[in-house]
C-alpha positions as CSV (number, residue, x, y, z in Angstrom):
1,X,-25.1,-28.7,14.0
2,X,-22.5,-27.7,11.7
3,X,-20.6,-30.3,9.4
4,X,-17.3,-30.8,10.9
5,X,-14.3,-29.0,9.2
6,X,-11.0,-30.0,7.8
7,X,-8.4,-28.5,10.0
8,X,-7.0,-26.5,6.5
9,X,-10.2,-25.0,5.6
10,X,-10.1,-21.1,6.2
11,X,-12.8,-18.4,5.8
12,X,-12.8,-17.0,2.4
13,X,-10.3,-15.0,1.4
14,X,-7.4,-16.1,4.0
15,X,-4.7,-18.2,3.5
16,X,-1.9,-19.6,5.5
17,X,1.6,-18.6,4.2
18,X,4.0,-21.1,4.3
19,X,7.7,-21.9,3.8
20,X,9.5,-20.0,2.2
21,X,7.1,-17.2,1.2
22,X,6.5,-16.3,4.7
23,X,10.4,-15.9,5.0
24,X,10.5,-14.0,2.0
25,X,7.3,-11.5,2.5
26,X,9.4,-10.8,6.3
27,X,12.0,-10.3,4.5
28,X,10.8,-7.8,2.0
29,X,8.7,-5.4,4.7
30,X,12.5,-5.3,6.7
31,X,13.6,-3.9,3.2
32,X,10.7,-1.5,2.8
33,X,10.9,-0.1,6.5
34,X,14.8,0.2,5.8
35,X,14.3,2.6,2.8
36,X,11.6,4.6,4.5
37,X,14.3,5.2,7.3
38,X,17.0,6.2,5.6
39,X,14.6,9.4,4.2
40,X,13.9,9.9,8.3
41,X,10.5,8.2,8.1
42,X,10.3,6.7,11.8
43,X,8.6,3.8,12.6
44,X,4.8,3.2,14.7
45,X,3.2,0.3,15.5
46,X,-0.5,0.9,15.9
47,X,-2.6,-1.8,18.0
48,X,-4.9,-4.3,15.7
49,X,-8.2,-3.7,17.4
50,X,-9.1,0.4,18.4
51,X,-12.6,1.8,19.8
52,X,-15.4,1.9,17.0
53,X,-15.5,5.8,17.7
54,X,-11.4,6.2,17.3
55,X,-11.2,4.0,14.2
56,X,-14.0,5.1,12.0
57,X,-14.7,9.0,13.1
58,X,-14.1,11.5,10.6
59,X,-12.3,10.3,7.9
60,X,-12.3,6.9,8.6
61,X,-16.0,6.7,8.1
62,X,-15.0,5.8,4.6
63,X,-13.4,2.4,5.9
64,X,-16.9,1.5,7.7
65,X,-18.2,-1.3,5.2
66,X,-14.9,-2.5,5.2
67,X,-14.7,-3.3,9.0
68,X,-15.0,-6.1,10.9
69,X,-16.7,-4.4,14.6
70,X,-17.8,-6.5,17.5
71,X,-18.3,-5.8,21.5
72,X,-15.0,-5.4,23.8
73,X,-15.8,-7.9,27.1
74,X,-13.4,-5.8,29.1
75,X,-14.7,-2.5,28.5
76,X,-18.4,-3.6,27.1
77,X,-17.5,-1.0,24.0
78,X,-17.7,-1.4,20.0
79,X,-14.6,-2.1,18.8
80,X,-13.3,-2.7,15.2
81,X,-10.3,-4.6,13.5
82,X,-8.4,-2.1,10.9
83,X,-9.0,-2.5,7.7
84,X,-6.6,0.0,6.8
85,X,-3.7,1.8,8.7
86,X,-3.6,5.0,7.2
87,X,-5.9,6.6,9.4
88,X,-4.4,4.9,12.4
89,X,-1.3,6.6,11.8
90,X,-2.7,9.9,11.3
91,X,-5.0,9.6,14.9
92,X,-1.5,8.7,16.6
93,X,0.4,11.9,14.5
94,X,-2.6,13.9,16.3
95,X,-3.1,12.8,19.9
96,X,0.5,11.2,21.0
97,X,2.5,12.9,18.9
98,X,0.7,16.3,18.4
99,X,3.4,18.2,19.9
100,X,6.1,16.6,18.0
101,X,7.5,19.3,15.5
102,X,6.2,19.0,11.7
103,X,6.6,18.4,9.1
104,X,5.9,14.9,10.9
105,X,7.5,11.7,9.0
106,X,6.0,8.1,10.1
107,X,6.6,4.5,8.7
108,X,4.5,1.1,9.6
109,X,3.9,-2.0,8.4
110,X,1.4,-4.7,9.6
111,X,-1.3,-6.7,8.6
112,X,-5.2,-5.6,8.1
113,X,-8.6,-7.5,7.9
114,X,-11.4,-6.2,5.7
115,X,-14.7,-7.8,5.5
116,X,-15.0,-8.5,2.0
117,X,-12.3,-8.7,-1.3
118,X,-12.5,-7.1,-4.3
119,X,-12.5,-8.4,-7.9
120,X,-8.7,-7.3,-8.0
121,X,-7.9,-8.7,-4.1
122,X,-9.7,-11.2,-3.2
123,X,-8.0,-11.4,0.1
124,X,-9.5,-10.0,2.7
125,X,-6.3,-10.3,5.1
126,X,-3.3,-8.5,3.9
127,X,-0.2,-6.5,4.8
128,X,0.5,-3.4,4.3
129,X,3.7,-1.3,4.2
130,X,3.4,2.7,4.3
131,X,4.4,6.0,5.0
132,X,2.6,9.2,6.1
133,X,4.2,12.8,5.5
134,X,1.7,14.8,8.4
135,X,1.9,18.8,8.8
136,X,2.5,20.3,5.6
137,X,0.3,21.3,2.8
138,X,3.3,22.0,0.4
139,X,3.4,20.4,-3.1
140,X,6.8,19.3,-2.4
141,X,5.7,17.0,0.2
142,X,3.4,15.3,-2.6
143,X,6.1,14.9,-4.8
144,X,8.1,13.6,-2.0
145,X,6.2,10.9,-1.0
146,X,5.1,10.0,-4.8
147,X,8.7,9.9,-5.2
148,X,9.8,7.4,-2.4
149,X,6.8,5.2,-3.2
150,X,8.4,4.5,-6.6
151,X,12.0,4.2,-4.8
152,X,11.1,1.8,-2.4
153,X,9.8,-0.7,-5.3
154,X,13.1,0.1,-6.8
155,X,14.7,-0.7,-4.5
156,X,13.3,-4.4,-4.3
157,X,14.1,-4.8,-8.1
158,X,10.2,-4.2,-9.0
159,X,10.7,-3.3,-12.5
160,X,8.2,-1.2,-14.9
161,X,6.6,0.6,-12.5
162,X,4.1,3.5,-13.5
163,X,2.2,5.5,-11.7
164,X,-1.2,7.3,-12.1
165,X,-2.3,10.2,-10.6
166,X,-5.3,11.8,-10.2
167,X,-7.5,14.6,-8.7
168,X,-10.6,13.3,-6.7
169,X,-11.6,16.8,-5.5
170,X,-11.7,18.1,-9.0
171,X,-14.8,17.0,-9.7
172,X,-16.9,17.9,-6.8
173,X,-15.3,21.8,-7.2
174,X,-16.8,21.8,-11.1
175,X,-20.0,20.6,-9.9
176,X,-20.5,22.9,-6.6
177,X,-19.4,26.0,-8.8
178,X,-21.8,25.1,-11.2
179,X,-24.5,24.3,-9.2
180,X,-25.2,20.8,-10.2
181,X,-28.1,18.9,-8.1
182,X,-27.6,15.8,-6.1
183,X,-29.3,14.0,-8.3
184,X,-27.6,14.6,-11.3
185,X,-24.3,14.9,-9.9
186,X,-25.1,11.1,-8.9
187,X,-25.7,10.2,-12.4
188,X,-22.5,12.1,-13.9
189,X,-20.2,10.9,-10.9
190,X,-21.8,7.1,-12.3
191,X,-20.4,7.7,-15.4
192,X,-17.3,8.7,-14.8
193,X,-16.6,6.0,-13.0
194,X,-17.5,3.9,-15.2
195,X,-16.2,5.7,-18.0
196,X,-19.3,5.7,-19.7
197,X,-19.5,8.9,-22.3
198,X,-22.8,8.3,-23.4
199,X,-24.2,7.9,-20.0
200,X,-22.2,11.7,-19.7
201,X,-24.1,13.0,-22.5
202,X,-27.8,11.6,-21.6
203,X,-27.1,13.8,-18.3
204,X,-26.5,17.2,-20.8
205,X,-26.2,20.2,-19.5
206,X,-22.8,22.6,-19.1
207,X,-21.4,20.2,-16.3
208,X,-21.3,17.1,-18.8
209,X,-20.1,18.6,-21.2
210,X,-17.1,19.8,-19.2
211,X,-16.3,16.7,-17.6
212,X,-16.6,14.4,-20.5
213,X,-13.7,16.6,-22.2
214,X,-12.2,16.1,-18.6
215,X,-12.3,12.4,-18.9
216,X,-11.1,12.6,-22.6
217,X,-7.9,14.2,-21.2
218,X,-6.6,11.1,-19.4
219,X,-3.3,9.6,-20.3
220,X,0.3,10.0,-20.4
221,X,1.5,13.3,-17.8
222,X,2.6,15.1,-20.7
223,X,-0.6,15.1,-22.8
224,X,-3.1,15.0,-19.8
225,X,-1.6,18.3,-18.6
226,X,-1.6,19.7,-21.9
227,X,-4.8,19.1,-22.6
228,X,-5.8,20.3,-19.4
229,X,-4.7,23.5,-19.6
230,X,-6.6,24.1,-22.8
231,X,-9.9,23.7,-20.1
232,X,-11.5,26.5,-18.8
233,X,-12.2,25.4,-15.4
234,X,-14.1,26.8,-12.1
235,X,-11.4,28.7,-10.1
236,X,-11.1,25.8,-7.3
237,X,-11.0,23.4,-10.0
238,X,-8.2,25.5,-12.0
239,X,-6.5,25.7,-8.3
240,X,-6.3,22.0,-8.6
241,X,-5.3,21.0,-11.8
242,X,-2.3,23.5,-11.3
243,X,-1.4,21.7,-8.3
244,X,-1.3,18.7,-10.0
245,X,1.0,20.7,-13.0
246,X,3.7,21.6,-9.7
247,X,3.8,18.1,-8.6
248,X,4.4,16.8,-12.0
249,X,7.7,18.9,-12.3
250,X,9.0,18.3,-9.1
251,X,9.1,14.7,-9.8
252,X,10.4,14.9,-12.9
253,X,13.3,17.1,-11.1
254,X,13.5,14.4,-8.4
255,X,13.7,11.8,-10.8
256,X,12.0,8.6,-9.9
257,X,12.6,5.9,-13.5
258,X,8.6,5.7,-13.5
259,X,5.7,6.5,-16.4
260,X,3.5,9.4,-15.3
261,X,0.0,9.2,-16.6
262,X,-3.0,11.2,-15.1
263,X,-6.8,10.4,-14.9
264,X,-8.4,14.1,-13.9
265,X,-12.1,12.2,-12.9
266,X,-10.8,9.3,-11.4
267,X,-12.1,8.8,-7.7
268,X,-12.7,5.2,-6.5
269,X,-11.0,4.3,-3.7
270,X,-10.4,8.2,-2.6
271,X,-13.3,8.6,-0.5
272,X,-11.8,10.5,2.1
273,X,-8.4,12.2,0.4
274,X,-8.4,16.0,-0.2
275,X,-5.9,16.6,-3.1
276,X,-3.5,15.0,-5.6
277,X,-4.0,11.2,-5.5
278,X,-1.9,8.0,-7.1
279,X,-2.1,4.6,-7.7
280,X,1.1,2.5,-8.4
281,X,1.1,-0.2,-10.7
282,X,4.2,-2.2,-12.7
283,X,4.4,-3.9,-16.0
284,X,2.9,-7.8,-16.0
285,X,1.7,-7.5,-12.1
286,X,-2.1,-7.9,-11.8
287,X,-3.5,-5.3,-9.8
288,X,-2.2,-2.4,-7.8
289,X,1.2,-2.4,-6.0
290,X,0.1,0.6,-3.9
291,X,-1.9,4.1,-3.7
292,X,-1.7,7.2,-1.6
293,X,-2.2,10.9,-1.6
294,X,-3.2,14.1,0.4
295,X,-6.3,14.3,3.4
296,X,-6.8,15.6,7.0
297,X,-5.2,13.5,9.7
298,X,-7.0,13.5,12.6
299,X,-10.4,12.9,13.9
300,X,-12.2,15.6,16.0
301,X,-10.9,19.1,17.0
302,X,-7.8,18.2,16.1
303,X,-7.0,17.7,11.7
304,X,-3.9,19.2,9.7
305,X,-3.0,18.5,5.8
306,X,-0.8,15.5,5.4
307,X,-0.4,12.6,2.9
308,X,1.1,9.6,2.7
309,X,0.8,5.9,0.7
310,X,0.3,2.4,1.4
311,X,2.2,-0.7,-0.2
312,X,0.4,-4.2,-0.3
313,X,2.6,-6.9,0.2
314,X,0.8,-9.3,-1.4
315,X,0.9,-7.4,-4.6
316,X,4.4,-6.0,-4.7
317,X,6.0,-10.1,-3.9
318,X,4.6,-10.8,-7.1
319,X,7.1,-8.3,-8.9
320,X,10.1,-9.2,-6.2
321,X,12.8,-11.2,-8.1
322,X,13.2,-14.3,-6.4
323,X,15.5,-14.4,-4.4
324,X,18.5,-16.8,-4.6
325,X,18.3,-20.1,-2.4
326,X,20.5,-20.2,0.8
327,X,22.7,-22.1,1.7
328,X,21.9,-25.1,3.5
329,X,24.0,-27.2,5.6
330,X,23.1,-31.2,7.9
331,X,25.3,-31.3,11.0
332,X,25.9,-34.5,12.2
333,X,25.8,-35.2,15.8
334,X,29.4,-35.2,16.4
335,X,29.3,-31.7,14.8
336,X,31.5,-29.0,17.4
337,X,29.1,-26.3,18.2
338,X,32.0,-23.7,17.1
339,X,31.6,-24.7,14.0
340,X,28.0,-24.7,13.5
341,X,28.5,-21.0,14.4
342,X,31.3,-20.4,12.5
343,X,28.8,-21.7,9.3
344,X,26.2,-19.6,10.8
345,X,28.1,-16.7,10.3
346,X,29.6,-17.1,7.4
347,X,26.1,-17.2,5.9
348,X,24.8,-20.6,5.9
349,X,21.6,-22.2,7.6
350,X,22.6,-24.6,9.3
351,X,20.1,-28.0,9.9
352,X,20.7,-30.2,12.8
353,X,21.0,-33.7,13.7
354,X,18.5,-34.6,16.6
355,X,19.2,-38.6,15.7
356,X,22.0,-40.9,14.5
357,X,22.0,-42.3,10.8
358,X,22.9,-41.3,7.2
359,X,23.6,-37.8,7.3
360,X,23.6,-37.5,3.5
361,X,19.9,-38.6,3.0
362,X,18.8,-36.7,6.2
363,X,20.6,-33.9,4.3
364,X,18.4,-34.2,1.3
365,X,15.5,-35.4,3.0
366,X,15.5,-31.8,5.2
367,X,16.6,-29.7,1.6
368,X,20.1,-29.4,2.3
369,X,22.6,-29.1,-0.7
370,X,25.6,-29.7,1.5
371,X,27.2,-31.6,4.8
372,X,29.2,-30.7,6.9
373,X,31.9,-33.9,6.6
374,X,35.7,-33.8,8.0
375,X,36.0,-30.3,9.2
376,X,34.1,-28.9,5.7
377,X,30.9,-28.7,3.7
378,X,30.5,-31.2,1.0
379,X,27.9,-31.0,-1.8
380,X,26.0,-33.4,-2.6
381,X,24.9,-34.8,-6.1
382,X,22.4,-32.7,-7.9
């Protein structure tokens, strides 16, 4: 029999969120959602729990280990919880709205379960704010959404932002073309992701040598691209490291106040993307703020180019400026309900009496700075 628990215990990796950052994390996802809408990004609101089959076919294999999955009593089906929304955006752009014209714009924000945390995110319930560009293969709808990633942290005052981006297909083009066998495309795709040069060069051959210049090329935009060029690359790979070139000056032309660095063999956490790639991170925030890039939506018959990026609230409240406290007002009993809403709308929150007694220490007993005293507010002492 199990030892009885203290009712604040939680599983590992959740938390309860309490006054005020509850308030505040609502309050930032309203602000999010608001940007995305004003750039015609409409909103979806996916369901928490979807068939096994729905939520991890095709792409969304890659979320599997991530899942929590148990057996529906209703329809006696495997089900799963999402552990991501991305894909659940892109089933919904192709089944309910698959006759909506394209390009396709969509916006959502909830909260997702995985089954285990990372070093970086422990939490293993989190929200997560996005947008997903479906229905066009165009490098201007990369730099689009790369570019309204980076305004929508603006836009919360999330300062020092940078973003990274990077080309998982590029290495699985330079090792098809050059013939590379499983096993030793194991041992090189180890390396690189560890970063690991010496582990590069115990592998030897053409395709080591080539990708440990690749990984040597990482860094700022500017220099990465340079160096880049000076490659001679397999013709799909050459295909996508000028992709990555086109994206690069469209942002710059679009202008997000960002740093642009690029890591050509980076490819963790890309499992199932198809092109260009980005992480966003900001200066003094542990961890990633958000990451997105190009795949196929859809799962089945149906699957068209699209791509998109996901915000984690956890991460981005870090680099939110706090916010500055409201104002908050005790009502006496005797207080006229015109002008509690009269306070109320000229922006104060507004506390009520339920009891007789000393309004000013209910007042600062409930965190009120002020009472509401002869017709007006009245501080009281700091």
């Amino acid at each position: 029999m199990e030892d009885e628990l203290h009712p604040a215990l939680l599983p590992a990796g959740l938390r309860d969120l309490l006054p005020p950052d509850a308030a505040i994390e609502a309050a930032v996802v309203e602000r999010l959602m608001a940007v995305l809408a004003s750039h015609g990004y409409e909103r979806v609101k996916p369901p928490l729990l979807e068939f096994e089959a729905s939520l991890l076919g095709g792409s969304g294999a890659a979320m599997a280990q991530e899942t929590f999955r148990l057996l529906d009593p209703a329809s006696h089906r495997m089900i799963g919880i999402r552990a991501d929304m991305t894909l659940q955006i892109a089933r919904i752009a192709t089944a309910r709205l698959v006759k909506s014209p394209r390009p396709l714009r969509l916006a959502y924000a909830g909260q997702v379960l995985r089954v285990r945390g990372t070093q970086l995110r422990p939490e293993r319930q989190f929200g997560q704010v996005g947008a997903e560009l479906i229905g066009s293969d165009l490098a201007t709808a990369d730099a689009e959404v790369i570019s309204l990633a980076a305004e929508t942290l603006t836009a919360l005052g999330v300062a020092g932002l940078s973003i990274d981006l990077s080309l998982p297909t590029l290495v699985p083009a330079i090792l098809a073309a050059l013939g590379v066998g499983e096993e030793a495309a194991r041992r090189l795709r180890t390396a690189l992701d560890h970063k690991d040069a010496a582990a590069l060069a115990a592998v030897g051959g053409d395709a080591a040598m080539l990708l440990a210049r690749l990984m040597g090329a990482a860094g700022t935009a500017d220099r990465a691209l340079a160096a880049l060029a000076d490659i001679a690359l397999p013709e799909d790979a050459r295909a996508e490291r000028d992709r990555l070139a086109e994206i690069v000056v469209l942002l710059r032309r679009l202008g997000p106040t960002v740093s642009l660095t690029v890591d050509p063999v980076e490819n963790r956490g890309f499992e199932y993307h198809t092109g260009v790639t980005f992480t966003v991170f900001a200066r003094g925030i542990r961890g990633e703020l958000g990451r997105g890039g190009r795949y196929r939506a859809g799962n089945g018959a149906v699957t068209e180019s699209a791509t998109g990026f996901t915000l984690y609230t956890d991460t981005v409240l870090r680099g939110v400026p706090p916010a500055p406290p409201a104002r908050r007002i005790f009502l006496p009993l005797d207080t006229a309900p015109g002008d509690a809403a009269a306070l109320r709308r000229d922006g104060w929150v507004t506390v009520a009496a339920l009891e007789p007694g000393d309004p000013a220490e209910a007042a600062a007993r409930l965190g009120c700075s002020h009472v509401w005293t002869g017709g007006a507010p009245r501080a009281l002492p700091v």
